[in-house]
N, C-alpha and C positions, 0 to 999 in steps of 0.2 A: 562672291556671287554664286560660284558654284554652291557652295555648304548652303545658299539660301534657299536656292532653285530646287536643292535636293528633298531639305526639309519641305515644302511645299508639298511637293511631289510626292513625297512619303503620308503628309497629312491628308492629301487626298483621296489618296488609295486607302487610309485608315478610314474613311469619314464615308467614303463607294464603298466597302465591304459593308462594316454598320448599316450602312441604309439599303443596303441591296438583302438583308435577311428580316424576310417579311414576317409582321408580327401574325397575319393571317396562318401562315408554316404551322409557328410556334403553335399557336392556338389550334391548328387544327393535329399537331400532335402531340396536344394535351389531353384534348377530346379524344385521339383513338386508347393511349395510357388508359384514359379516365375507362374507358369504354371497355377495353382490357382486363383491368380489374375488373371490376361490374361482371363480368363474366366470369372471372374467375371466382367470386367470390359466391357466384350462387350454388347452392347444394345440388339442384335438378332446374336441367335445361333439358330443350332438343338438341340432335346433335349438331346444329350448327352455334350451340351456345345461347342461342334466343329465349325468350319465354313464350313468344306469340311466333305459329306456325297459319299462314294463308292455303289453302287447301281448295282444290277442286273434286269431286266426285261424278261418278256417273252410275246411275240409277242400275243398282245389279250386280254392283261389283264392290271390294271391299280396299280401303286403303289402310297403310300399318305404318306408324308413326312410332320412332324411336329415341326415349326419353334416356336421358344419361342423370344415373345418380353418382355426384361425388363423394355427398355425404349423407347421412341420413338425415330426414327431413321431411314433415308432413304438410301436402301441397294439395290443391285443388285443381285438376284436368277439367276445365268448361270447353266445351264445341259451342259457338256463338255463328246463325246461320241470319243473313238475310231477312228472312220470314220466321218467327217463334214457332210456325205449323209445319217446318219442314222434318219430312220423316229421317233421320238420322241421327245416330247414339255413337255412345261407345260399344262397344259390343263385347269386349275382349282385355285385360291386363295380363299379363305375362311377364313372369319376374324373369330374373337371372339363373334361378335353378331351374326354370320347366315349368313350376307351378304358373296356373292361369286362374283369374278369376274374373266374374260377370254373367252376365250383361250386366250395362249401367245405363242410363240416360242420358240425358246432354251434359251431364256433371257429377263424379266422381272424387270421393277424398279418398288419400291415399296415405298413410304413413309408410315413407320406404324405410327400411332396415338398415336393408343391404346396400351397398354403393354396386354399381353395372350400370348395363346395358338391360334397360325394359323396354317393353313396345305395347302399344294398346294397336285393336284396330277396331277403324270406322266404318262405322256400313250403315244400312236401313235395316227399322227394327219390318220383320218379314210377317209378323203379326197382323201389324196396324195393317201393311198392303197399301199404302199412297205412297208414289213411287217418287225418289227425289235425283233429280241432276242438278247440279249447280255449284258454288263455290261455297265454303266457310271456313271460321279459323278455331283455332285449335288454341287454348293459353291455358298457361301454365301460372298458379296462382298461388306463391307463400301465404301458409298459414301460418 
């Protein structure tokens, strides 16, 4: 009776473990893996790994956005705003040695070389003179 009681009891807790490891878990740390790679596997991100940066500006003032290149690799920087008429560019690239090159406009190609740390920055072109506040984003696009 005992050795039966036992086995039971053994089957059970085998049968509550099994079904207590949710396949949701699994799945959802497949998805960060999968996600993991994915990131590793791109040449040039932002620095948090992404290829799309959401951005706020305020009219007057410049923001500077840091591109990491792992390997080399020729990519398109697009600024995508709200409005097609809003006044705001790239204004600035800037490699790893110092060198800097620009203005550009809402869209730049780039062939990186070097693997680093670049940074473009954004501002308004001070030309045109229509003054821009507001939000836009930043993507980064393999060619």
């Amino acid at each position: 009776m005992n050795k039966v009681l036992s086995a039971i009891l053994i089957s059970a807790a085998l049968i509550g473990q099994t079904a207590c490891q949710s396949p949701s878990d699994q799945d959802r740390n497949m998805r960060d893996n999968s996600a993991d790679l994915e990131s590793a596997e791109k040449a040039v991100s932002f620095d948090d790994g992404r290829l799309v940066k959401h951005m706020e500006i305020k009219s007057g003032h410049t923001d500077t956005i840091f591109i990491f290149v792992h390997r080399a690799d020729s990519v398109r920087v697009k600024i995508k705003t709200p409005s097609d008429t809003a006044n705001i560019r790239i204004s600035q690239l800037f490699s790893p040695n110092g060198t800097a090159d620009g203005p550009f406009g809402k869209e730049l190609t780039h062939r990186f070389i070097d693997s680093g740390q670049y940074y473009i920055t954004v501002n308004e072109n001070r030309m045109v003179g229509n003054r821009y506040t507001g939000p836009y984003e930043v993507e980064i696009i393999p060619n």
